[in-house]
VOMIPA-456638 format. One record per residue: residue number from 1; x, y, z of N, C-alpha, C in turn; residue in one letter. Coordinates in steps of 0.02 Angstrom, whole numbers. Layout:
! VOMIPA-456638
+-----+--------+--------+--------+--------+--------+--------+--------+--------+--------+---------+
: num :    n.x :    n.y :    n.z :   ca.x :   ca.y :   ca.z :    c.x :    c.y :    c.z : residuo :
+-----+--------+--------+--------+--------+--------+--------+--------+--------+--------+---------+
: NUM :      X :      Y :      Z :      X :      Y :      Z :      X :      Y :      Z :       A :
...
+-----+--------+--------+--------+--------+--------+--------+--------+--------+--------+---------+
//
This chain:
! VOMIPA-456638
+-----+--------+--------+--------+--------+--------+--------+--------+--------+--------+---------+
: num :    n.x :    n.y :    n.z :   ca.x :   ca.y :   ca.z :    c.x :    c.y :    c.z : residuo :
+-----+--------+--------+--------+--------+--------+--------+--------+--------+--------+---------+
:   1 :  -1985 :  -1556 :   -614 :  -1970 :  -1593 :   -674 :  -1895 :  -1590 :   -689 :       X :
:   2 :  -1888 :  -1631 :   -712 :  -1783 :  -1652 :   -731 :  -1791 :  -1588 :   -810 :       X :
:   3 :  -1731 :  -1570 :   -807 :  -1686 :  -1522 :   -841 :  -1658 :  -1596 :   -908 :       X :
:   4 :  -1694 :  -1548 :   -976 :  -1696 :  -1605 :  -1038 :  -1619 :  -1606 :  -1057 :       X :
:   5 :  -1571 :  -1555 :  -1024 :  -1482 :  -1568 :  -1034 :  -1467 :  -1620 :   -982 :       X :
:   6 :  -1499 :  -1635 :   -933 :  -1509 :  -1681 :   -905 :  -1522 :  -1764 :   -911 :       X :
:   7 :  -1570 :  -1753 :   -954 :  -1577 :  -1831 :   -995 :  -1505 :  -1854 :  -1045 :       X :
:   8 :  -1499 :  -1803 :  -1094 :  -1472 :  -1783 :  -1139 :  -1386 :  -1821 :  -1129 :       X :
:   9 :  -1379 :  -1779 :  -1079 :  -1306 :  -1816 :  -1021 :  -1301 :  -1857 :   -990 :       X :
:  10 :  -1348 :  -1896 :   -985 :  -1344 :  -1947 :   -950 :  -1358 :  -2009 :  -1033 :       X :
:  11 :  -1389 :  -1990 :  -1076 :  -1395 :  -2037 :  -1128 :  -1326 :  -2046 :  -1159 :       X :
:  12 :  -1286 :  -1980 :  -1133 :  -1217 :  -1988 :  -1190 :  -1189 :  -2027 :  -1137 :       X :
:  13 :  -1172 :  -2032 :  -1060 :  -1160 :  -2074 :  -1028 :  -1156 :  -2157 :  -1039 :       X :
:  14 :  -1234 :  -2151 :  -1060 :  -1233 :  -2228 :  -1060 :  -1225 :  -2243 :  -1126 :       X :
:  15 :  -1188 :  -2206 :  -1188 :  -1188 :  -2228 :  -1231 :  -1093 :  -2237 :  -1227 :       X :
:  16 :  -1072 :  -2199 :  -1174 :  -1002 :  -2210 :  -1164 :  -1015 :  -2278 :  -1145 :       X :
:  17 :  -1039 :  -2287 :  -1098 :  -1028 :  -2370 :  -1046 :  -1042 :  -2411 :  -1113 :       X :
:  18 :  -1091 :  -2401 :  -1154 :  -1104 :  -2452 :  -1204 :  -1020 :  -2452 :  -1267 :       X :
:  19 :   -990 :  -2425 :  -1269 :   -926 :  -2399 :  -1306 :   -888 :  -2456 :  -1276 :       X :
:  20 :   -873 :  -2411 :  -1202 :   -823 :  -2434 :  -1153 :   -822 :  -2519 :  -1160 :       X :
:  21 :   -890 :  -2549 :  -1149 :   -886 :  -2613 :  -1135 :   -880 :  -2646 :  -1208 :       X :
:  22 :   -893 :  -2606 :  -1261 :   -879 :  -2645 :  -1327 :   -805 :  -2633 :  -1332 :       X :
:  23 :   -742 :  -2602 :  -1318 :   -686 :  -2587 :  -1336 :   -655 :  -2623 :  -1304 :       X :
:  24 :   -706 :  -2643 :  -1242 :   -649 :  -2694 :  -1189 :   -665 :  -2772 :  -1190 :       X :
:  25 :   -696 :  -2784 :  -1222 :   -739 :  -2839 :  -1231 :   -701 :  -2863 :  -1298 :       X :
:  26 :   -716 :  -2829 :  -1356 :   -664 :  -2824 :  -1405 :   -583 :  -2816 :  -1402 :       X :
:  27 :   -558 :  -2788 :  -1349 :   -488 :  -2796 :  -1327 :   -476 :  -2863 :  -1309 :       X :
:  28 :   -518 :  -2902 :  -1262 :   -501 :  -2967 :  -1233 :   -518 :  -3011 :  -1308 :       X :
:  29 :   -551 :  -3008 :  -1331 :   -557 :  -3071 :  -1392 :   -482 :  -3086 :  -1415 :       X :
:  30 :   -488 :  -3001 :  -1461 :   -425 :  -2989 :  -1494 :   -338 :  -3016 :  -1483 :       X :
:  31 :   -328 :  -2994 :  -1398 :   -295 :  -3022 :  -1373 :   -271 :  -3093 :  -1356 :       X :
:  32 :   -318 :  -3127 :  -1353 :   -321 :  -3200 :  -1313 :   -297 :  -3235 :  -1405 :       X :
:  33 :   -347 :  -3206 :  -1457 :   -346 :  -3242 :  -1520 :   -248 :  -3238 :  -1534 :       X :
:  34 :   -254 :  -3185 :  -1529 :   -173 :  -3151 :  -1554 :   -119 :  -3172 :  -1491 :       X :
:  35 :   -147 :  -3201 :  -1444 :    -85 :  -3240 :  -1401 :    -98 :  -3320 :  -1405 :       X :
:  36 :   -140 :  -3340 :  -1423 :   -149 :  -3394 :  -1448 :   -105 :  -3421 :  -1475 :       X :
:  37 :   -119 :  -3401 :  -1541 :   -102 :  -3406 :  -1599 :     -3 :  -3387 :  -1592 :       X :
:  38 :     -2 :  -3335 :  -1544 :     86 :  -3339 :  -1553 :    116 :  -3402 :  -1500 :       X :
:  39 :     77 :  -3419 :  -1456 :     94 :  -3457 :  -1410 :    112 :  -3529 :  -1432 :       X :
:  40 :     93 :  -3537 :  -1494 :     80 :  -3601 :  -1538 :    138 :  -3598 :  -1530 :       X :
:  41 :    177 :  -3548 :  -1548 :    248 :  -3546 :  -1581 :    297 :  -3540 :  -1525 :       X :
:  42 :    319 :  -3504 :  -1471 :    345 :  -3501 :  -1429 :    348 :  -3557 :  -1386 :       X :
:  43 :    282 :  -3584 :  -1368 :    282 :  -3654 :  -1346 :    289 :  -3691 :  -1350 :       X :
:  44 :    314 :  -3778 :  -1353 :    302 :  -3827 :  -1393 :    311 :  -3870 :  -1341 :       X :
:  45 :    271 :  -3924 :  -1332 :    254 :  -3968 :  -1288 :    221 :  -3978 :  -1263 :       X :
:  46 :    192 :  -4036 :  -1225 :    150 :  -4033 :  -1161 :    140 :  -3977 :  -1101 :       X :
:  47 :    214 :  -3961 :  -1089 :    214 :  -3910 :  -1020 :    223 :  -3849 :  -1053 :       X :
:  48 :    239 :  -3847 :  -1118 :    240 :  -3779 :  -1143 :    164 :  -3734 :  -1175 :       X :
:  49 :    118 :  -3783 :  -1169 :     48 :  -3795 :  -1210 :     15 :  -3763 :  -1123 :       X :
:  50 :     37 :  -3804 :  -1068 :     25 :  -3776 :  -1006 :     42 :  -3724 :   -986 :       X :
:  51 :     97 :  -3691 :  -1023 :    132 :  -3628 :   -979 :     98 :  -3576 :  -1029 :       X :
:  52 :    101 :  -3583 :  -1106 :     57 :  -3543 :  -1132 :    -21 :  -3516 :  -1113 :       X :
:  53 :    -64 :  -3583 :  -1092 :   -137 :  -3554 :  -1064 :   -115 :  -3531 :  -1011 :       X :
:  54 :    -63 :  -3539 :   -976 :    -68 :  -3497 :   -904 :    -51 :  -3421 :   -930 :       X :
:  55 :    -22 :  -3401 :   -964 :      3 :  -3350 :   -988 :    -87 :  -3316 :  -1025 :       X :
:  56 :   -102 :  -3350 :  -1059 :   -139 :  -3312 :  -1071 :   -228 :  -3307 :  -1038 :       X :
:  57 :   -233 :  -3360 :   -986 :   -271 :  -3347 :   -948 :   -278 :  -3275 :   -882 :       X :
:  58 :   -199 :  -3266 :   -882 :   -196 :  -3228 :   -832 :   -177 :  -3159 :   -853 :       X :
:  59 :   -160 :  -3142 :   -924 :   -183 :  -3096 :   -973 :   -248 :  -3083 :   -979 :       X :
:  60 :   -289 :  -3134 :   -966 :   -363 :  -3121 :  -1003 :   -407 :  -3098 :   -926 :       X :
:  61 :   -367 :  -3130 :   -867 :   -405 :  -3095 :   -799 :   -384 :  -3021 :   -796 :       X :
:  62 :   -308 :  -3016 :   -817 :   -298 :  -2950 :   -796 :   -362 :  -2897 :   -852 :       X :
:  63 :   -378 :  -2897 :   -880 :   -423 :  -2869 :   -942 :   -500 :  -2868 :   -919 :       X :
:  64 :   -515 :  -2953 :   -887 :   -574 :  -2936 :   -878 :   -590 :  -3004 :   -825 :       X :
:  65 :   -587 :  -2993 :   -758 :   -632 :  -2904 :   -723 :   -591 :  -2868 :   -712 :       X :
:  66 :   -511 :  -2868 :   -681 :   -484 :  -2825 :   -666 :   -477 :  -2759 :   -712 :       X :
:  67 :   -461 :  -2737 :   -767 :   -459 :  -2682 :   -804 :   -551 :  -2634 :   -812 :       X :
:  68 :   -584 :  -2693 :   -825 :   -646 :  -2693 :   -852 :   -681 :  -2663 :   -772 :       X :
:  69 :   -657 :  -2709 :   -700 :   -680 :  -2659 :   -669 :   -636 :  -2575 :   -632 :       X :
:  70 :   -593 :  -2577 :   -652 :   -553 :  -2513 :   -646 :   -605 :  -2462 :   -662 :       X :
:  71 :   -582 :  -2476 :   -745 :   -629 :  -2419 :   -802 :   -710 :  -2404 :   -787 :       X :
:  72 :   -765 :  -2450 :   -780 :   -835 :  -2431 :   -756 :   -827 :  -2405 :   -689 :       X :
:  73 :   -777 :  -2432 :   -645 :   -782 :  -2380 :   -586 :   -781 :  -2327 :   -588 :       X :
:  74 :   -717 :  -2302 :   -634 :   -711 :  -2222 :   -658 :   -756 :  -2191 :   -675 :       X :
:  75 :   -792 :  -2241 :   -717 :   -826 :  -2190 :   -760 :   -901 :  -2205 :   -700 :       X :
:  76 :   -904 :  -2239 :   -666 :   -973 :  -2239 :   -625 :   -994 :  -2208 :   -594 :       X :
:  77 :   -925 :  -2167 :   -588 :   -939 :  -2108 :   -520 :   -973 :  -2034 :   -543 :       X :
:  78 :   -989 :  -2067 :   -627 :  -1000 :  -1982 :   -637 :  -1067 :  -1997 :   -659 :       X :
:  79 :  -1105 :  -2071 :   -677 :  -1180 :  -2100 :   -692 :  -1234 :  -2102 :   -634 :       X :
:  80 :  -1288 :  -2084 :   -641 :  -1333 :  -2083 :   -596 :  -1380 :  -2144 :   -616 :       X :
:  81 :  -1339 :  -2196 :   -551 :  -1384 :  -2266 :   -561 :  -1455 :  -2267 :   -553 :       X :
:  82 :  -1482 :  -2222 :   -504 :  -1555 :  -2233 :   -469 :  -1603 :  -2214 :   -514 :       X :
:  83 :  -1597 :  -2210 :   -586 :  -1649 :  -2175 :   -604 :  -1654 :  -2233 :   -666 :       X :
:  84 :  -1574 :  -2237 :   -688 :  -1574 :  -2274 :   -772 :  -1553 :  -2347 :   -770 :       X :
:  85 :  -1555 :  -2380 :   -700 :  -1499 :  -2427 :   -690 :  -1523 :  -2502 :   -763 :       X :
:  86 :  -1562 :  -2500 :   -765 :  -1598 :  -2566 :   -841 :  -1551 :  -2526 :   -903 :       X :
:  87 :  -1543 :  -2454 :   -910 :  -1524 :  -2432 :   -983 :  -1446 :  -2442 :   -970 :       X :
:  88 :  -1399 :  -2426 :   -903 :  -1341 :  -2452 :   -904 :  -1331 :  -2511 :   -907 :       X :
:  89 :  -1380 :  -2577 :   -875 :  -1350 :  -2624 :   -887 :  -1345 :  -2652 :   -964 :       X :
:  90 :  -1414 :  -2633 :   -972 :  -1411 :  -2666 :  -1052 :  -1377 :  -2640 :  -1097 :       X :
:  91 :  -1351 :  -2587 :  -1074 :  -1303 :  -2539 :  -1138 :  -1226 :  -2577 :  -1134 :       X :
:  92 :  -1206 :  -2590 :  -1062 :  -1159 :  -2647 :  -1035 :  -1166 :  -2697 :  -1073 :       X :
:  93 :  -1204 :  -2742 :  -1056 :  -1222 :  -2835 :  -1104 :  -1220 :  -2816 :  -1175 :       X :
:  94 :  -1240 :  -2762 :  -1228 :  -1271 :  -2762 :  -1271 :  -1185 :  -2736 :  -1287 :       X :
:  95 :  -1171 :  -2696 :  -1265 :  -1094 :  -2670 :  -1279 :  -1060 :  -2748 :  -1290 :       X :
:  96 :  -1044 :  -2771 :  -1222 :  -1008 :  -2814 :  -1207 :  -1029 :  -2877 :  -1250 :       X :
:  97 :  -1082 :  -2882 :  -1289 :  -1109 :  -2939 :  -1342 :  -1073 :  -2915 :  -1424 :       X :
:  98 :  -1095 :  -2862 :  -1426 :  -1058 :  -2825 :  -1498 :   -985 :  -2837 :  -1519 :       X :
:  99 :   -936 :  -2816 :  -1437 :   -906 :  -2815 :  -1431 :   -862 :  -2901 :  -1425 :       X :
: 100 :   -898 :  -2931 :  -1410 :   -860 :  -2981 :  -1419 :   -868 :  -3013 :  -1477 :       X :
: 101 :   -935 :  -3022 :  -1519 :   -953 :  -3034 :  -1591 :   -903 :  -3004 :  -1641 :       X :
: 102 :   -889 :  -2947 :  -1642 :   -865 :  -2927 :  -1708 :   -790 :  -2976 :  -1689 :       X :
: 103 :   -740 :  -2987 :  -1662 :   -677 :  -2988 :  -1644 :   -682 :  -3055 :  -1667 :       X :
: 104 :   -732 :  -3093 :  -1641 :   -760 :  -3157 :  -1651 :   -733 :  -3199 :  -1716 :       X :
: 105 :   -777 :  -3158 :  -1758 :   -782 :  -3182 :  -1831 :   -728 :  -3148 :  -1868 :       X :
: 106 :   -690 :  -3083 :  -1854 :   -654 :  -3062 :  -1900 :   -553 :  -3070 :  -1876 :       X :
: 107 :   -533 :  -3098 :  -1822 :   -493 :  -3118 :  -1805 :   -465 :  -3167 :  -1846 :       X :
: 108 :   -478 :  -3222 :  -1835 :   -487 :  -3284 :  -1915 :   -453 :  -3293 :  -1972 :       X :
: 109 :   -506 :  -3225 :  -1986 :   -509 :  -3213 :  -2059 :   -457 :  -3163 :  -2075 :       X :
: 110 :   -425 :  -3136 :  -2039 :   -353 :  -3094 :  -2029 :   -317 :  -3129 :  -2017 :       X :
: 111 :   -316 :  -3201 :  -1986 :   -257 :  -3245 :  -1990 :   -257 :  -3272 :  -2065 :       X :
: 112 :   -284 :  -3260 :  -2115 :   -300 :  -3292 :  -2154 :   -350 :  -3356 :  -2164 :       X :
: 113 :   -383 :  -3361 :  -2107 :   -437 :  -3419 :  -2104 :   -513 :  -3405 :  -2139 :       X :
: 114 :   -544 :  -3448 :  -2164 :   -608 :  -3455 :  -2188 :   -664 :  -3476 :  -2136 :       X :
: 115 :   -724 :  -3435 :  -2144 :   -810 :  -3450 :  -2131 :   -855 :  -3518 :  -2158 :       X :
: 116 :   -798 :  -3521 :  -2215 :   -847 :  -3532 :  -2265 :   -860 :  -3615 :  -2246 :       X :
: 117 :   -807 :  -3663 :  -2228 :   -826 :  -3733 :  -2214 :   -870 :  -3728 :  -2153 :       X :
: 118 :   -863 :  -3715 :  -2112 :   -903 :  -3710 :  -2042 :   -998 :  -3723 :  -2043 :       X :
: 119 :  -1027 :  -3706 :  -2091 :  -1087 :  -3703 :  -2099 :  -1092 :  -3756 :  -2164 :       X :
: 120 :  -1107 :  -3819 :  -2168 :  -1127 :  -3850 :  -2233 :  -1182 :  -3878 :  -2240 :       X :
: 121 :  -1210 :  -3890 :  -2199 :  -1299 :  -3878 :  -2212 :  -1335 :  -3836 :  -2134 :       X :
: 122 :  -1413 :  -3864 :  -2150 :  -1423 :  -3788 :  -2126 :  -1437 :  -3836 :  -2045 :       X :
: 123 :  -1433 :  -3919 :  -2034 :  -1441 :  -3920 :  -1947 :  -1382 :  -3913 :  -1906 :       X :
: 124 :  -1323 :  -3920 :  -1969 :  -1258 :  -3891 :  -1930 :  -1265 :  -3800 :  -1921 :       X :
: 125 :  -1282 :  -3762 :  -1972 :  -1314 :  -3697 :  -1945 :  -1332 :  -3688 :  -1884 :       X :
: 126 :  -1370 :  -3717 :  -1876 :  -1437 :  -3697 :  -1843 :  -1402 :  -3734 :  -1766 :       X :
: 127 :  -1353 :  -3770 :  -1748 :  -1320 :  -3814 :  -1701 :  -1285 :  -3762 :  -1703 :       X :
: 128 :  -1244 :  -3742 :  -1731 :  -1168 :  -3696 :  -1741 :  -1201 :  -3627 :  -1704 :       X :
: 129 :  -1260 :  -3601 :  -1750 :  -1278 :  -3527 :  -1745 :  -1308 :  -3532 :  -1635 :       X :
: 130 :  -1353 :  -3587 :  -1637 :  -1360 :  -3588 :  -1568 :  -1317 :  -3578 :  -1497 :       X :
: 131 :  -1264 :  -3629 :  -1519 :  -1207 :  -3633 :  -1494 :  -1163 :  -3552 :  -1466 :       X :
: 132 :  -1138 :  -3540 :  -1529 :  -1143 :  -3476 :  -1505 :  -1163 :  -3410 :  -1511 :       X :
: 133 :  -1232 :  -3411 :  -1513 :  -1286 :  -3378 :  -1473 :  -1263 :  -3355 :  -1387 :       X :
: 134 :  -1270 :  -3444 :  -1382 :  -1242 :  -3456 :  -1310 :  -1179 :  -3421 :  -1259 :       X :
: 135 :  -1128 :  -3433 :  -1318 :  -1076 :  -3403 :  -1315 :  -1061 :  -3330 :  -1312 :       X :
: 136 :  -1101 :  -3286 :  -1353 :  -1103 :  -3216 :  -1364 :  -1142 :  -3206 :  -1293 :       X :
: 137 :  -1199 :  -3232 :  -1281 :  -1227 :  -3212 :  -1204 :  -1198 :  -3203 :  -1161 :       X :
: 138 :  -1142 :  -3275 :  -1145 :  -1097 :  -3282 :  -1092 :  -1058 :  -3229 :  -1093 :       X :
: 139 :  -1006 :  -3202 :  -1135 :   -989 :  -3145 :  -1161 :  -1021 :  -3084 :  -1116 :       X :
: 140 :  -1073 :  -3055 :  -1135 :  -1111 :  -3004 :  -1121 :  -1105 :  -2998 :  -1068 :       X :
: 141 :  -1133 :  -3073 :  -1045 :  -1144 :  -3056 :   -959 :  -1074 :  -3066 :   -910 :       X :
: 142 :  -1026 :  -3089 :   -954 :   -979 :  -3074 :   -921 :   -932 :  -3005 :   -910 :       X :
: 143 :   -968 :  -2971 :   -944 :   -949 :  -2893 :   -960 :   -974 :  -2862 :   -891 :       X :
: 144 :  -1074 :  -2893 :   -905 :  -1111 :  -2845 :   -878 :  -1094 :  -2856 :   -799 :       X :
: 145 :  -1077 :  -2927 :   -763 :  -1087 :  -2902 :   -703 :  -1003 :  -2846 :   -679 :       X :
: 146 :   -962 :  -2881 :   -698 :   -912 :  -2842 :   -654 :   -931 :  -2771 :   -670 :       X :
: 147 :   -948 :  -2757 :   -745 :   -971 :  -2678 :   -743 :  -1005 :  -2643 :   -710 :       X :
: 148 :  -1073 :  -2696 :   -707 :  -1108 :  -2678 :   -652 :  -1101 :  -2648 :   -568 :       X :
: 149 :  -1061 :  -2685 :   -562 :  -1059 :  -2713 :   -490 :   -999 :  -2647 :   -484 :       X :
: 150 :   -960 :  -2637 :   -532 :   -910 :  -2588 :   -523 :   -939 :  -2503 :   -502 :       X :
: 151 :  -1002 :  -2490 :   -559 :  -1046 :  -2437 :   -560 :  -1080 :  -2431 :   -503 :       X :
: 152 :  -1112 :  -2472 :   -486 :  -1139 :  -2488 :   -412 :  -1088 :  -2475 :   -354 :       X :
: 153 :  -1037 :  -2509 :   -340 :   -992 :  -2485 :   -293 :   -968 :  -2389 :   -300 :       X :
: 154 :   -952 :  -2377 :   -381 :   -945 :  -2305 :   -353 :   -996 :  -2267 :   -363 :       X :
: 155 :  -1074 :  -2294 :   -373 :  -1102 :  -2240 :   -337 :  -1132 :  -2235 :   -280 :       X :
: 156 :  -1138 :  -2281 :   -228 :  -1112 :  -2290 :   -162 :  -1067 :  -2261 :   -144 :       X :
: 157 :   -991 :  -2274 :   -167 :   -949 :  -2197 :   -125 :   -932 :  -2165 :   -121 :       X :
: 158 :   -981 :  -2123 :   -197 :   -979 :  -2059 :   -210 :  -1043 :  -2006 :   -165 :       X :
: 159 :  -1092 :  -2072 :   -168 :  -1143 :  -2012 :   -132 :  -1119 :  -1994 :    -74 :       X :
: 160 :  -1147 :  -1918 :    -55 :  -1144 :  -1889 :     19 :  -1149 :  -1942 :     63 :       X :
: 161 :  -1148 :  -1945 :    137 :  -1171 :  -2007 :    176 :  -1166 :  -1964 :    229 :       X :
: 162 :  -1259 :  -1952 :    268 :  -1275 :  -1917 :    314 :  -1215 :  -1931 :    381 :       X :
: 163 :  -1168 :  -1892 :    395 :  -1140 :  -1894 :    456 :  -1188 :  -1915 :    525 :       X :
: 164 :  -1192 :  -1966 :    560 :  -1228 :  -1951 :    638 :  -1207 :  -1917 :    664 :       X :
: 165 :  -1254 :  -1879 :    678 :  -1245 :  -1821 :    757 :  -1230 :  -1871 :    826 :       X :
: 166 :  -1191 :  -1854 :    857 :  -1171 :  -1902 :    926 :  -1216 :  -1863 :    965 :       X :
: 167 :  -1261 :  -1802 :    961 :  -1307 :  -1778 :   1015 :  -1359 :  -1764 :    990 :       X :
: 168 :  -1410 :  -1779 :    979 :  -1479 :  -1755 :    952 :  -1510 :  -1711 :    979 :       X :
: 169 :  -1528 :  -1669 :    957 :  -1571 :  -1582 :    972 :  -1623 :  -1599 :    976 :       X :
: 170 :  -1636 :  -1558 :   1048 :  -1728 :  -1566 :   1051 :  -1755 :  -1530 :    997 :       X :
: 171 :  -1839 :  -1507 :    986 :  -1855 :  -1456 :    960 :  -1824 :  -1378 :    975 :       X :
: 172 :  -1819 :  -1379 :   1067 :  -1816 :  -1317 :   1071 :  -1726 :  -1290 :   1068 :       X :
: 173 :  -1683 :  -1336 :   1005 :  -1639 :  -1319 :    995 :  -1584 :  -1334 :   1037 :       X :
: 174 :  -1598 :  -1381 :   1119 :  -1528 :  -1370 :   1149 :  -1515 :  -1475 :   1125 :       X :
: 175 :  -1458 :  -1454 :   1177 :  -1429 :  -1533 :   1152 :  -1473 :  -1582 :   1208 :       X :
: 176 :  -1480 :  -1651 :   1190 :  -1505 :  -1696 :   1245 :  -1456 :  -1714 :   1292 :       X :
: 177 :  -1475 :  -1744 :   1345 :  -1443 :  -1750 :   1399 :  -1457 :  -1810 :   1430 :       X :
: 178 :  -1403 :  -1868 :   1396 :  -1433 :  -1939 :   1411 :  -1376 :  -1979 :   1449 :       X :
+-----+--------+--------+--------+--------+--------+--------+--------+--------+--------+---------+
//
């Protein structure tokens, strides 16, 4: 039977990965909103409107997958996939959904912008709220695979990996002779 400091450590684990992917998930919103928004200003033009999204598209790769898979690698090497791998991913998506939600709605409203026109009856709601639904998913799962896939790679090359013997032993202990 598994050792209950055992569970225990591995739950605080995946409550890191669920952190991790909300802080980084929430870093990229934050960012992209707040270079946006300055790029308005630094830029002005057609080719300057172009050089800004390039700027901040390639801000927003370096963050995620590249950063996003750095960090779950690190930290993958110390999670034991084979047992919990459904509670890391969803702690990943569910991180990486939180995490992009809050930044979402409260970015905005720190520029000084309003909620409040956006919804004026309830099939624009219900259009708006779907929409992104959609959006928060995409989000998630754009968290979850590189995370994934990052955790997965290091625990692959962290485990042991049986060396081959170049001579195989009989039973009675000597080497074969082939």
């Amino acid at each position: 039977m598994g050792n209950p400091e055992d569970g225990e450590e591995q739950q605080t684990k995946t409550r890191t990965l669920f952190f991790v992917a909300l802080l980084l998930s929430a870093f990229q919103v934050t960012l992209v909103e707040t270079l946006e928004r300055q790029t308005l200003y630094l830029f002005s033009g057609i080719s300057g409107f172009f050089l800004g999204g390039l700027v901040i598209n390639i801000l927003s790769f370096l963050i995620n997958p590249v950063l996003l898979f750095y960090v779950f690698y690190h930290i993958g090497k110390r999670v034991q996939l084979e047992d919990r791998y459904v509670f890391v991913g969803a702690s990943i998506f569910v991180g990486g959904v939180v995490g992009y939600t809050v930044p979402y709605f409260l970015v905005p409203v720190a520029y000084g912008g309003s909620w409040s026109a956006f919804f004026p009856d309830f099939g624009f709601f219900l259009a708006t709220a779907s929409s992104l639904g959609l959006v928060f998913i995409g989000a998630g799962l754009g968290v979850l695979f590189p995370g994934f896939v990052a955790i997965v790679v290091a625990n692959y090359r962290t485990k042991k990996q049986p060396v081959p013997n170049e001579q195989a032993t009989q039973p009675n202990g000597n080497p074969s002779q082939t």
